[in-house]
N, C-alpha and C positions, 0 to 999 in steps of 0.2 A: 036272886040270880044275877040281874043286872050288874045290880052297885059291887060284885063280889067281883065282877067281870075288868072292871076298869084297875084294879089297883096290878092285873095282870098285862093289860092292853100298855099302861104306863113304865111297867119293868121290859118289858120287850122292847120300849121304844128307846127305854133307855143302855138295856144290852147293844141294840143296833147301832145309837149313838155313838156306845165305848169302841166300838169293834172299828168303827169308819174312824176314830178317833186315832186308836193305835196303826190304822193301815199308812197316815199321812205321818205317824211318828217313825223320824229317820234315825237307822240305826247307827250308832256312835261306831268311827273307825278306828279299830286300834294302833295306838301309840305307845311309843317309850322314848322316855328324854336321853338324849344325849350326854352321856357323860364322864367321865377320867378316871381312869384305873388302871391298873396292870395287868398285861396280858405274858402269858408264858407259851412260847410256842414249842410244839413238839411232834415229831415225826416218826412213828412206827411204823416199824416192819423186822421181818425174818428172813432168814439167809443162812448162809452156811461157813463155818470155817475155813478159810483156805492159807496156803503157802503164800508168799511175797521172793517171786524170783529164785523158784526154786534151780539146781544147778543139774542136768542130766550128766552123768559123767559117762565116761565112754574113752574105751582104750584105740591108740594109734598099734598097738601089737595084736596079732593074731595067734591064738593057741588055746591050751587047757587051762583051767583055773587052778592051781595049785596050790594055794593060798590066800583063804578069806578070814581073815583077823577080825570081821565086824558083824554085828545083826543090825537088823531094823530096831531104831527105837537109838542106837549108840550112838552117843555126841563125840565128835572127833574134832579133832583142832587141823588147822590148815599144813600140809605136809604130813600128815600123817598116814600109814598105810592102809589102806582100802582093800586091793586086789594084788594079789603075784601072777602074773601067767608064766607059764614056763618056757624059764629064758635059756635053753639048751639051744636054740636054734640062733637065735641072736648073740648069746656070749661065742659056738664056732665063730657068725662071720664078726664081731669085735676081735678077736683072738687075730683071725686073719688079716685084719685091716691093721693091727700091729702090727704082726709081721713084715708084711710090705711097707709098712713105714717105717720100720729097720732099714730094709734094703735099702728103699730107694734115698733113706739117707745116709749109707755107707758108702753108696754109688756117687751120690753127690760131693761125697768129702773126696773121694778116692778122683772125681773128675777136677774138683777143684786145686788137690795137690800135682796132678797132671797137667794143670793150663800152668801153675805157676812157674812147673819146669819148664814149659814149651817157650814162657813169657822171657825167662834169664837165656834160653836159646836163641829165642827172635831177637834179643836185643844185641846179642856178639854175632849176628848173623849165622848160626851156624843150619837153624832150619828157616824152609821158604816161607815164603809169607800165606802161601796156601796152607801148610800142615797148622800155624799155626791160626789162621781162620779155622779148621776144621778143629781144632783143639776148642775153641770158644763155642762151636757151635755144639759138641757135648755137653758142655757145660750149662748151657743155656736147659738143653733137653732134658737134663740129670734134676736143673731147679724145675721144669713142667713138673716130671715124674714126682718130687716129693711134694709140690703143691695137689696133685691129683690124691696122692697118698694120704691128705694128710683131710683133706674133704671128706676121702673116704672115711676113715677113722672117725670123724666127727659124727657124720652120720650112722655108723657102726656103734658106740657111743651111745648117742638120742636112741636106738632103736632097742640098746639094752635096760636105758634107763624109762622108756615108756613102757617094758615088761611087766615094772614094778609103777605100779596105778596108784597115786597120793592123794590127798584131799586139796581140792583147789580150793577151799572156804573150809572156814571154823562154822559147824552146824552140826545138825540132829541128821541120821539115815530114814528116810523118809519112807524109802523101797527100796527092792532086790531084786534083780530080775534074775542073776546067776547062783550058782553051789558049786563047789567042788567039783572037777572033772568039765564042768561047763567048756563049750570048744569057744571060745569069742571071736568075732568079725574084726576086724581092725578098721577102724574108718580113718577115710584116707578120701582124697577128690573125686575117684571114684564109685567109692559107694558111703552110705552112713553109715554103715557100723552100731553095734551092739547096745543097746541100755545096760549099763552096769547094775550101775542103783543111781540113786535118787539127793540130793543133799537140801536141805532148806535150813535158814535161821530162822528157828522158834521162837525167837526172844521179840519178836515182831509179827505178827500174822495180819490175817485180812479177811472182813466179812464183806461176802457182797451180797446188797439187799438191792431189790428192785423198787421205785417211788412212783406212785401212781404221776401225772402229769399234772393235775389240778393242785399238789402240792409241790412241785418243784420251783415255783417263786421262791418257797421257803428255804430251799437249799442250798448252802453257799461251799464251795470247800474252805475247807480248816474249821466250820463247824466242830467244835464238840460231841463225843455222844458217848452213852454210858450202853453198855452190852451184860446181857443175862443171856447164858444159856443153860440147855438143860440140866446137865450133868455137876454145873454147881451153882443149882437153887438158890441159895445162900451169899453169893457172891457177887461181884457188878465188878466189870473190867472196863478200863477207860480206853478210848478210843478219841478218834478226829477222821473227819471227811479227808479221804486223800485225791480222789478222783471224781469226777463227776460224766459217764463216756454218752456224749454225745449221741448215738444211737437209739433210738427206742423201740422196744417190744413190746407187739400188741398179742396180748393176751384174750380168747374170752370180747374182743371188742374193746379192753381197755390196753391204753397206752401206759407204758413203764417205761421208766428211765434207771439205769444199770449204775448204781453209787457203790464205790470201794468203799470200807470201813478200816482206816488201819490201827489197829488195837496193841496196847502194851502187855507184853506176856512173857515178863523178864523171870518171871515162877515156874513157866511151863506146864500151867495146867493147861491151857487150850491146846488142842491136837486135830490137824485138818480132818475135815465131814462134820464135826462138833454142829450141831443145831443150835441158834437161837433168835434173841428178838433183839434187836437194835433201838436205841430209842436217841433221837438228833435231837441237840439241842439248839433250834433252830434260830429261838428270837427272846429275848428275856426284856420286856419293852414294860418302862416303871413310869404312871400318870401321864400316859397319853388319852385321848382322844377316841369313845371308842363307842360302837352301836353293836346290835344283835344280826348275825350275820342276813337273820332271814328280813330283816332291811332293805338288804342290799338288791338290784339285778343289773343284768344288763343291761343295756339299751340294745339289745335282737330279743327281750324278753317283755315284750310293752300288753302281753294279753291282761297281767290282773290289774295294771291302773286303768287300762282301756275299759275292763266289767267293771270295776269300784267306781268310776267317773260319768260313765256311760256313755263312753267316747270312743267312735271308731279308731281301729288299730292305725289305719290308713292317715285318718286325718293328723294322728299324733306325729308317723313320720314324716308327714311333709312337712312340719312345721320344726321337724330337728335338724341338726347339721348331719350331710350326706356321709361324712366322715365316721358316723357314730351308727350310723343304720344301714342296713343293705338295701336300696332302694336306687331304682333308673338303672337296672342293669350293673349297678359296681357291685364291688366286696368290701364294706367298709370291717375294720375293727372297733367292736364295741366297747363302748367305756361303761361308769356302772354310774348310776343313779340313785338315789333317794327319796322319797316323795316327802317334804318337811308339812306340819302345821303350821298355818300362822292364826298371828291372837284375831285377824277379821273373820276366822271360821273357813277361809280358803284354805288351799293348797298348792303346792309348789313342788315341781320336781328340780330336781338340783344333778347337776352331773359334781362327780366324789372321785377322789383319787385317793386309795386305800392301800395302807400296810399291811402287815402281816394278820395271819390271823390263826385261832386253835382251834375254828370249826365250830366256834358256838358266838365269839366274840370279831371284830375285826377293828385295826386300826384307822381310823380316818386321819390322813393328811391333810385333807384339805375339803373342801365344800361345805360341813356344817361345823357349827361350836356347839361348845357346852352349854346346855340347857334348851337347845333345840328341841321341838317334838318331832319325831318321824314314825312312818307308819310302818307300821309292819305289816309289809305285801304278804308276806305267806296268809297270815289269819285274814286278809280279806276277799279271797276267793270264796270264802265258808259264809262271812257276813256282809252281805253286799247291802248297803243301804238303800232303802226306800226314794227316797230322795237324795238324789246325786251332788255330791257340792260340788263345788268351784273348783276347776284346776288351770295352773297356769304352767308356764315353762320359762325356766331361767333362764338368761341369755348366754348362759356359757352353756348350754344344750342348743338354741334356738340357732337357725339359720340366720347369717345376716342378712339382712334388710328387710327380715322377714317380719310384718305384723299382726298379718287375718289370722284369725282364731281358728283353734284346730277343732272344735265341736260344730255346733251349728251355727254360729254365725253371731250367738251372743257374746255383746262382751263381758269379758270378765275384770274384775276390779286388780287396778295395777299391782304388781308384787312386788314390795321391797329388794332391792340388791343384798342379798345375805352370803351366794358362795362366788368368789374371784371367778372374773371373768375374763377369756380371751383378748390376746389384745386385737384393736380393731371390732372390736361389739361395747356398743353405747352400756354404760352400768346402767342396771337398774329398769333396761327394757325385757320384757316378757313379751311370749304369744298366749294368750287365752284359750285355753283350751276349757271347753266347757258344755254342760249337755240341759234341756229343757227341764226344769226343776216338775215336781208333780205339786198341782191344786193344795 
Protein backbone atom coordinates (compact mmCIF):
# COMPACT_ATOMS: atom_id res chain seq x y z
CA UNK A 1 0.00 0.00 0.00
CA UNK A 2 2.79 2.43 0.98
CA UNK A 3 5.16 2.26 -2.18
CA UNK A 4 1.79 2.28 -4.42
CA UNK A 5 0.98 5.59 -2.60
CA UNK A 6 4.07 7.75 -3.53
CA UNK A 7 4.20 7.45 -7.27
CA UNK A 8 0.49 9.26 -6.75
CA UNK A 9 1.86 11.87 -3.96
CA UNK A 10 4.57 12.66 -6.90
CA UNK A 11 2.09 13.34 -9.84
CA UNK A 12 0.06 15.54 -7.69
CA UNK A 13 3.10 17.47 -6.90
CA UNK A 14 3.75 17.65 -10.08
CA UNK A 15 0.20 18.59 -11.50
CA UNK A 16 0.50 21.56 -8.87
CA UNK A 17 3.81 22.44 -10.13
CA UNK A 18 2.30 22.62 -13.96
CA UNK A 19 -0.69 24.69 -12.70
CA UNK A 20 1.52 27.66 -10.63
CA UNK A 21 3.53 27.16 -13.82
CA UNK A 22 0.93 28.20 -16.35
CA UNK A 23 -0.70 30.89 -13.69
CA UNK A 24 2.90 33.07 -14.10
CA UNK A 25 2.75 32.31 -18.07
CA UNK A 26 1.64 35.72 -19.61
CA UNK A 27 -0.60 35.68 -22.25
CA UNK A 28 0.67 36.90 -25.77
CA UNK A 29 -1.01 40.27 -27.03
CA UNK A 30 -2.40 40.19 -30.18
CA UNK A 31 -0.68 41.86 -33.02
CA UNK A 32 -0.65 42.55 -36.89
CA UNK A 33 2.26 44.06 -38.84
CA UNK A 34 1.63 46.98 -40.67
CA UNK A 35 1.61 47.02 -44.04
CA UNK A 36 0.75 48.47 -47.88
CA UNK A 37 -2.13 47.73 -49.87
CA UNK A 38 -5.05 49.12 -51.54
CA UNK A 39 -7.84 50.29 -50.05
CA UNK A 40 -11.26 51.10 -51.99
CA UNK A 41 -13.52 53.10 -50.23
CA UNK A 42 -17.31 53.12 -50.61
CA UNK A 43 -20.35 54.60 -49.24
CA UNK A 44 -23.87 53.03 -49.15
CA UNK A 45 -27.09 54.10 -48.88
CA UNK A 46 -30.91 54.38 -50.33
CA UNK A 47 -33.08 57.20 -51.23
CA UNK A 48 -35.37 58.04 -53.63
CA UNK A 49 -35.77 59.50 -57.21
CA UNK A 50 -36.53 63.05 -57.45
CA UNK A 51 -36.77 65.97 -60.02
CA UNK A 52 -33.88 68.70 -60.31
CA UNK A 53 -35.62 72.18 -60.36
CA UNK A 54 -38.74 71.24 -61.42
CA UNK A 55 -40.88 74.36 -63.19
CA UNK A 56 -44.72 74.96 -61.49
CA UNK A 57 -46.40 76.65 -64.18
CA UNK A 58 -49.25 78.86 -63.43
CA UNK A 59 -51.49 81.08 -65.45
CA UNK A 60 -51.59 85.36 -65.16
CA UNK A 61 -55.44 84.76 -66.79
CA UNK A 62 -58.32 83.84 -65.05
CA UNK A 63 -61.16 81.48 -66.54
CA UNK A 64 -62.29 78.01 -67.92
CA UNK A 65 -59.89 75.54 -69.22
CA UNK A 66 -60.85 75.06 -72.76
CA UNK A 67 -58.09 73.55 -74.06
CA UNK A 68 -55.51 70.92 -72.76
CA UNK A 69 -53.34 69.50 -75.59
CA UNK A 70 -51.16 67.43 -73.11
CA UNK A 71 -51.18 64.34 -70.41
CA UNK A 72 -48.79 63.52 -67.75
CA UNK A 73 -45.81 61.50 -68.85
CA UNK A 74 -45.82 64.18 -72.56
CA UNK A 75 -42.30 65.66 -73.30
CA UNK A 76 -42.88 69.04 -74.77
CA UNK A 77 -40.49 71.49 -76.08
CA UNK A 78 -40.22 75.20 -74.87
CA UNK A 79 -43.17 77.29 -76.43
CA UNK A 80 -45.14 74.93 -76.97
CA UNK A 81 -49.00 74.74 -75.91
CA UNK A 82 -49.76 73.58 -72.44
CA UNK A 83 -53.23 75.21 -71.54
CA UNK A 84 -55.95 77.54 -73.55
CA UNK A 85 -58.19 79.38 -71.11
CA UNK A 86 -60.83 81.09 -72.66
CA UNK A 87 -60.02 84.17 -74.17
CA UNK A 88 -63.53 85.64 -74.81
CA UNK A 89 -63.15 87.90 -72.13
CA UNK A 90 -59.76 89.27 -72.90
CA UNK A 91 -59.82 89.20 -76.81
CA UNK A 92 -63.48 92.08 -75.88
CA UNK A 93 -61.08 94.16 -73.88
CA UNK A 94 -58.05 93.81 -76.76
CA UNK A 95 -60.77 94.53 -79.43
CA UNK A 96 -61.41 97.49 -77.31
CA UNK A 97 -58.04 98.86 -76.60
CA UNK A 98 -57.76 98.86 -80.57
CA UNK A 99 -60.26 100.73 -80.86
CA UNK A 100 -59.36 103.66 -78.84
CA UNK A 101 -56.16 103.37 -80.28
CA UNK A 102 -57.76 104.25 -83.63
CA UNK A 103 -59.32 107.24 -82.07
CA UNK A 104 -56.98 108.61 -80.23
CA UNK A 105 -54.81 108.48 -83.17
CA UNK A 106 -57.08 110.04 -85.56
CA UNK A 107 -57.47 112.76 -82.81
CA UNK A 108 -53.85 113.19 -82.89
CA UNK A 109 -53.41 113.49 -86.60
CA UNK A 110 -56.57 115.62 -86.95
CA UNK A 111 -54.87 117.97 -83.83
CA UNK A 112 -51.66 118.10 -85.36
CA UNK A 113 -53.12 119.31 -88.95
CA UNK A 114 -54.97 121.99 -86.85
CA UNK A 115 -51.69 123.41 -84.94
CA UNK A 116 -50.13 123.54 -88.34
CA UNK A 117 -52.79 125.77 -89.74
CA UNK A 118 -52.98 127.84 -86.56
CA UNK A 119 -48.80 128.02 -86.92
CA UNK A 120 -49.04 129.65 -90.91
CA UNK A 121 -51.73 131.93 -89.08
CA UNK A 122 -49.63 132.92 -86.09
CA UNK A 123 -46.94 133.67 -88.35
CA UNK A 124 -48.97 136.60 -90.86
CA UNK A 125 -50.40 137.48 -87.62
CA UNK A 126 -53.74 136.87 -88.28
CA UNK A 127 -54.75 134.74 -84.96
CA UNK A 128 -53.52 135.94 -81.24
CA UNK A 129 -51.02 134.55 -79.66
CA UNK A 130 -53.46 132.95 -77.09
CA UNK A 131 -55.55 130.90 -79.74
CA UNK A 132 -52.50 129.76 -80.94
CA UNK A 133 -51.13 128.62 -77.35
CA UNK A 134 -54.38 126.91 -77.01
CA UNK A 135 -53.92 125.21 -80.43
CA UNK A 136 -50.40 123.63 -78.95
CA UNK A 137 -51.82 122.73 -75.87
CA UNK A 138 -54.42 120.12 -77.67
CA UNK A 139 -51.89 119.04 -79.22
CA UNK A 140 -49.81 118.15 -76.44
CA UNK A 141 -53.13 116.36 -74.85
CA UNK A 142 -54.10 114.52 -78.25
CA UNK A 143 -49.95 112.86 -77.88
CA UNK A 144 -51.00 112.05 -73.73
CA UNK A 145 -54.36 110.35 -75.03
CA UNK A 146 -52.48 108.10 -77.59
CA UNK A 147 -49.53 107.29 -75.25
CA UNK A 148 -52.28 106.31 -72.58
CA UNK A 149 -53.83 104.29 -75.54
CA UNK A 150 -51.36 102.70 -76.73
CA UNK A 151 -50.11 101.22 -72.89
CA UNK A 152 -53.38 100.31 -72.83
CA UNK A 153 -53.34 98.00 -75.99
CA UNK A 154 -50.09 96.53 -74.73
CA UNK A 155 -51.45 95.33 -71.74
CA UNK A 156 -54.77 94.21 -73.58
CA UNK A 157 -52.20 92.23 -75.67
CA UNK A 158 -50.06 90.36 -72.71
CA UNK A 159 -53.39 89.61 -71.21
CA UNK A 160 -54.61 87.77 -74.51
CA UNK A 161 -51.59 86.21 -75.01
CA UNK A 162 -51.08 84.74 -71.19
CA UNK A 163 -54.82 83.17 -72.08
CA UNK A 164 -52.81 80.85 -74.20
CA UNK A 165 -50.27 79.12 -71.38
CA UNK A 166 -46.82 77.72 -73.31
CA UNK A 167 -44.10 75.71 -72.11
CA UNK A 168 -41.29 77.91 -70.35
CA UNK A 169 -38.69 74.83 -70.63
CA UNK A 170 -38.19 71.76 -73.08
CA UNK A 171 -39.28 68.76 -70.39
CA UNK A 172 -41.45 65.81 -69.47
CA UNK A 173 -45.19 66.77 -67.62
CA UNK A 174 -44.49 65.74 -64.37
CA UNK A 175 -48.28 66.45 -62.99
CA UNK A 176 -51.82 68.02 -63.64
CA UNK A 177 -53.65 69.66 -61.36
CA UNK A 178 -56.46 70.81 -64.13
CA UNK A 179 -59.18 69.14 -66.89
CA UNK A 180 -61.30 70.64 -69.16
CA UNK A 181 -63.90 73.14 -67.67
CA UNK A 182 -61.25 73.61 -64.82
CA UNK A 183 -62.17 77.55 -63.55
CA UNK A 184 -58.14 78.79 -62.90
CA UNK A 185 -57.09 81.58 -60.38
CA UNK A 186 -54.74 83.97 -62.12
CA UNK A 187 -51.87 84.87 -60.12
CA UNK A 188 -51.01 88.12 -60.03
CA UNK A 189 -49.43 90.20 -56.65
CA UNK A 190 -52.11 89.68 -55.02
CA UNK A 191 -52.83 86.19 -54.66
CA UNK A 192 -50.74 82.97 -56.06
CA UNK A 193 -52.78 81.43 -58.24
CA UNK A 194 -53.37 78.02 -59.55
CA UNK A 195 -50.91 74.99 -60.11
CA UNK A 196 -51.40 74.09 -63.58
CA UNK A 197 -49.10 71.22 -63.99
CA UNK A 198 -45.91 70.51 -63.31
CA UNK A 199 -42.55 70.49 -65.97
CA UNK A 200 -39.10 68.84 -64.91
CA UNK A 201 -36.09 67.73 -67.36
CA UNK A 202 -35.63 64.13 -67.05
CA UNK A 203 -32.71 63.80 -68.77
CA UNK A 204 -30.98 64.86 -65.34
CA UNK A 205 -32.49 63.68 -62.02
CA UNK A 206 -31.58 63.38 -58.51
CA UNK A 207 -31.15 60.83 -55.58
CA UNK A 208 -31.14 62.10 -52.18
CA UNK A 209 -29.56 59.57 -49.66
CA UNK A 210 -28.95 60.35 -46.14
CA UNK A 211 -24.89 59.56 -44.58
CA UNK A 212 -24.61 58.51 -41.36
CA UNK A 213 -21.97 61.13 -39.84
CA UNK A 214 -19.12 58.73 -38.74
CA UNK A 215 -18.84 58.47 -42.65
CA UNK A 216 -18.90 61.74 -43.97
CA UNK A 217 -15.04 62.40 -43.70
CA UNK A 218 -15.42 60.18 -46.66
CA UNK A 219 -17.57 62.51 -48.61
CA UNK A 220 -16.37 64.96 -51.00
CA UNK A 221 -18.72 66.56 -53.86
CA UNK A 222 -18.01 65.65 -57.35
CA UNK A 223 -17.47 62.30 -55.91
CA UNK A 224 -18.54 59.62 -58.37
CA UNK A 225 -21.21 57.09 -57.60
CA UNK A 226 -22.86 54.41 -59.47
CA UNK A 227 -26.89 53.96 -58.71
CA UNK A 228 -29.09 50.65 -58.81
CA UNK A 229 -32.59 50.67 -58.29
CA UNK A 230 -35.23 48.52 -58.17
CA UNK A 231 -37.16 48.59 -61.12
CA UNK A 232 -33.97 47.86 -63.39
CA UNK A 233 -32.19 45.01 -61.44
CA UNK A 234 -29.99 44.72 -64.21
CA UNK A 235 -28.84 48.18 -64.81
CA UNK A 236 -26.33 50.71 -62.97
CA UNK A 237 -26.78 54.53 -63.80
CA UNK A 238 -23.89 56.84 -63.30
CA UNK A 239 -24.07 59.60 -60.99
CA UNK A 240 -21.68 62.38 -58.99
CA UNK A 241 -22.17 64.07 -55.67
CA UNK A 242 -23.79 67.43 -56.40
CA UNK A 243 -24.47 68.78 -53.07
CA UNK A 244 -23.51 68.01 -49.71
CA UNK A 245 -26.50 70.34 -47.32
CA UNK A 246 -24.96 71.19 -44.45
CA UNK A 247 -27.90 70.36 -41.86
CA UNK A 248 -28.22 67.23 -40.12
CA UNK A 249 -30.87 64.72 -39.17
CA UNK A 250 -31.15 62.91 -36.20
CA UNK A 251 -32.82 59.86 -36.56
CA UNK A 252 -33.42 56.94 -33.93
CA UNK A 253 -30.34 59.02 -32.02
CA UNK A 254 -28.14 58.91 -35.07
CA UNK A 255 -27.06 61.74 -36.93
CA UNK A 256 -27.53 62.06 -40.95
CA UNK A 257 -26.18 64.22 -43.24
CA UNK A 258 -28.69 64.95 -46.51
CA UNK A 259 -26.19 64.25 -50.03
CA UNK A 260 -27.93 65.16 -53.55
CA UNK A 261 -27.06 62.37 -55.99
CA UNK A 262 -27.21 63.84 -59.56
CA UNK A 263 -27.55 60.87 -61.97
CA UNK A 264 -27.46 60.78 -65.85
CA UNK A 265 -30.87 59.62 -67.36
CA UNK A 266 -30.57 60.88 -70.94
CA UNK A 267 -32.70 57.21 -71.61
CA UNK A 268 -35.48 58.22 -69.39
CA UNK A 269 -35.79 55.20 -67.45
CA UNK A 270 -35.59 56.76 -64.08
CA UNK A 271 -38.99 58.35 -63.10
CA UNK A 272 -39.38 60.46 -59.73
CA UNK A 273 -40.38 58.04 -56.31
CA UNK A 274 -38.09 55.36 -58.31
CA UNK A 275 -36.30 53.57 -55.06
CA UNK A 276 -32.77 52.57 -54.77
CA UNK A 277 -29.26 52.15 -53.26
CA UNK A 278 -26.44 54.53 -54.11
CA UNK A 279 -23.17 53.33 -53.85
CA UNK A 280 -20.18 56.66 -53.58
CA UNK A 281 -17.15 56.12 -54.78
CA UNK A 282 -15.41 57.73 -52.13
CA UNK A 283 -11.63 56.92 -52.28
CA UNK A 284 -9.74 54.52 -54.55
CA UNK A 285 -6.31 54.82 -52.56
CA UNK A 286 -3.35 52.14 -54.56
CA UNK A 287 -0.09 50.99 -51.80
CA UNK A 288 -0.68 53.06 -49.12
CA UNK A 289 -0.10 52.45 -45.57
CA UNK A 290 -2.56 50.64 -43.91
CA UNK A 291 -3.67 48.72 -40.38
CA UNK A 292 -6.99 46.97 -39.15
CA UNK A 293 -9.50 49.41 -38.20
CA UNK A 294 -9.95 47.75 -34.71
CA UNK A 295 -6.18 49.12 -34.07
CA UNK A 296 -7.17 52.09 -33.95
CA UNK A 297 -9.10 54.46 -30.86
CA UNK A 298 -9.33 57.49 -29.62
CA UNK A 299 -7.60 59.01 -27.16
CA UNK A 300 -11.38 59.62 -24.92
CA UNK A 301 -11.23 55.64 -25.40
CA UNK A 302 -7.96 54.73 -22.95
CA UNK A 303 -10.31 51.81 -20.87
CA UNK A 304 -8.59 48.65 -22.90
CA UNK A 305 -4.80 49.74 -22.81
CA UNK A 306 -5.51 50.99 -19.27
CA UNK A 307 -6.99 46.71 -18.50
CA UNK A 308 -4.14 45.20 -21.05
CA UNK A 309 -1.27 47.30 -19.05
CA UNK A 310 -2.89 47.42 -15.74
CA UNK A 311 -2.73 51.07 -15.64
CA UNK A 312 -5.16 53.40 -14.30
CA UNK A 313 -7.24 55.46 -16.76
CA UNK A 314 -6.31 58.54 -14.76
CA UNK A 315 -2.78 58.10 -14.65
CA UNK A 316 -2.66 57.57 -18.39
CA UNK A 317 -4.38 61.19 -18.89
CA UNK A 318 -2.35 63.12 -16.91
CA UNK A 319 0.47 62.16 -18.58
CA UNK A 320 -1.10 63.14 -22.25
CA UNK A 321 -1.52 66.33 -23.97
CA UNK A 322 -4.78 68.16 -22.52
CA UNK A 323 -5.50 68.83 -26.01
CA UNK A 324 -6.17 65.13 -26.82
CA UNK A 325 -8.21 64.16 -23.62
CA UNK A 326 -10.89 65.72 -21.65
CA UNK A 327 -9.47 66.32 -18.52
CA UNK A 328 -9.26 69.89 -15.75
CA UNK A 329 -12.52 70.75 -16.74
CA UNK A 330 -11.86 71.37 -20.83
CA UNK A 331 -13.35 69.76 -23.93
CA UNK A 332 -10.47 68.52 -25.71
CA UNK A 333 -10.77 66.86 -29.31
CA UNK A 334 -9.41 63.65 -29.55
CA UNK A 335 -6.96 62.31 -31.89
CA UNK A 336 -6.52 58.43 -32.50
CA UNK A 337 -3.69 56.16 -31.28
CA UNK A 338 -2.05 52.91 -31.70
CA UNK A 339 -0.34 51.03 -29.29
CA UNK A 340 2.97 49.68 -31.40
CA UNK A 341 5.31 46.48 -30.31
CA UNK A 342 8.75 47.05 -29.98
CA UNK A 343 11.49 44.25 -30.51
CA UNK A 344 12.47 44.95 -26.30
CA UNK A 345 8.99 43.12 -25.50
CA UNK A 346 7.53 46.93 -24.53
CA UNK A 347 5.02 48.94 -25.77
CA UNK A 348 4.39 52.22 -27.12
CA UNK A 349 1.30 54.10 -27.77
CA UNK A 350 1.79 56.46 -30.80
CA UNK A 351 -0.68 59.21 -31.48
CA UNK A 352 -1.69 58.47 -35.81
CA UNK A 353 -3.18 60.59 -38.21
CA UNK A 354 -5.45 58.49 -40.51
CA UNK A 355 -7.06 58.41 -43.97
CA UNK A 356 -9.75 57.21 -45.38
CA UNK A 357 -11.11 54.04 -44.53
CA UNK A 358 -13.90 50.81 -45.76
CA UNK A 359 -14.68 49.85 -42.27
CA UNK A 360 -12.36 46.87 -41.96
CA UNK A 361 -9.08 48.64 -43.15
CA UNK A 362 -7.87 52.43 -42.62
CA UNK A 363 -5.26 54.49 -44.02
CA UNK A 364 -2.40 55.79 -41.95
CA UNK A 365 -0.61 59.02 -42.70
CA UNK A 366 1.38 59.28 -40.58
CA UNK A 367 2.74 57.70 -37.03
CA UNK A 368 3.71 54.10 -37.87
CA UNK A 369 5.59 52.46 -41.08
CA UNK A 370 5.54 49.44 -42.66
CA UNK A 371 6.44 46.41 -40.84
CA UNK A 372 5.48 47.97 -37.51
CA UNK A 373 3.64 45.48 -34.96
CA UNK A 374 0.52 46.99 -33.53
CA UNK A 375 -1.93 45.57 -31.34
CA UNK A 376 -5.25 45.10 -31.77
CA UNK A 377 -7.28 46.74 -28.73
CA UNK A 378 -10.54 45.13 -29.59
CA UNK A 379 -9.06 41.41 -29.01
CA UNK A 380 -7.56 42.32 -25.84
CA UNK A 381 -10.30 43.09 -23.62
CA UNK A 382 -11.12 39.19 -24.01
CA UNK A 383 -7.12 38.32 -23.48
CA UNK A 384 -5.82 40.30 -20.81
CA UNK A 385 -2.49 39.03 -19.89
CA UNK A 386 -1.25 37.67 -16.68
CA UNK A 387 1.45 39.63 -16.33
CA UNK A 388 1.30 43.25 -17.55
CA UNK A 389 4.15 44.55 -19.90
CA UNK A 390 5.69 47.75 -20.33
CA UNK A 391 4.07 50.64 -21.74
CA UNK A 392 5.22 53.82 -22.58
CA UNK A 393 3.92 57.02 -24.33
CA UNK A 394 5.34 58.86 -27.40
CA UNK A 395 6.00 62.22 -27.13
CA UNK A 396 3.78 63.36 -29.68
CA UNK A 397 0.92 62.15 -27.11
CA UNK A 398 3.01 63.05 -23.91
CA UNK A 399 2.64 66.42 -22.25
CA UNK A 400 5.53 68.67 -22.46
CA UNK A 401 7.89 68.72 -19.88
CA UNK A 402 6.24 66.00 -18.66
CA UNK A 403 8.48 62.84 -17.31
CA UNK A 404 6.97 60.71 -14.06
CA UNK A 405 5.52 57.61 -15.17
CA UNK A 406 1.89 57.17 -15.57
CA UNK A 407 1.69 53.57 -13.53
CA UNK A 408 3.13 53.32 -10.32
CA UNK A 409 6.12 54.94 -10.17
CA UNK A 410 8.40 52.40 -12.12
CA UNK A 411 10.37 53.15 -14.66
CA UNK A 412 10.00 51.89 -17.75
CA UNK A 413 12.78 51.34 -20.47
CA UNK A 414 13.16 54.43 -22.79
CA UNK A 415 11.22 54.05 -26.30
CA UNK A 416 12.62 54.75 -29.52
CA UNK A 417 11.31 57.87 -31.58
CA UNK A 418 9.30 55.90 -34.27
CA UNK A 419 6.02 58.41 -35.07
CA UNK A 420 6.95 62.56 -35.83
CA UNK A 421 6.64 64.51 -33.30
CA UNK A 422 5.36 67.90 -32.38
CA UNK A 423 7.31 70.64 -32.79
CA UNK A 424 8.65 71.98 -29.61
CA UNK A 425 8.75 68.10 -27.80
CA UNK A 426 12.25 66.70 -27.39
CA UNK A 427 12.34 63.36 -30.22
CA UNK A 428 12.63 60.46 -28.80
CA UNK A 429 11.33 61.43 -24.96
CA UNK A 430 8.59 59.14 -23.54
CA UNK A 431 6.49 58.99 -20.25
CA UNK A 432 6.57 55.40 -18.77
CA UNK A 433 3.64 54.18 -18.18
CA UNK A 434 3.78 51.01 -16.46
CA UNK A 435 2.20 48.60 -13.80
CA UNK A 436 3.98 46.06 -11.07
CA UNK A 437 4.87 42.84 -13.08
CA UNK A 438 3.55 39.49 -11.02
CA UNK A 439 6.44 36.90 -9.12
Amino acid sequence: MFPRSIPLALLAGVLISGCKKDETHSTAIPTTTVTRGDISVRVVASGTVETIDPVDVKSKAGGAVVKLPVEIGNKVKQGELLVQIDPRDVQNKYNQAVADDVVTRTALDQTLKDQARKDSLYARKVITASEHDSTRASTATARSNLVQSRAALDLARQSLEDASIEAPISGTIVSRAVTLGTIVTPANGQAAGSTIMTIANLERVRMRVSIDEVEMGNIRVGQSASVKVDAFADRTFNGAIEKVEPQATVTQGVTFFPVLITIDNHEGLLMPGMSGEVTIHAADLKNVVQIPIDAIRNTSELAPVARMFGIPVDSIISQMRPDLVSAEGATAIPGRYVVVAKPDSTYEMRLVRVGPTDLKVQQIVDGVKEGDKVVMLGAIIMNRPTVPPTLTLAASLRRKNEGAPAGNGTPAAPAAPSAPTPAGTPAGKTAAATAPKKP
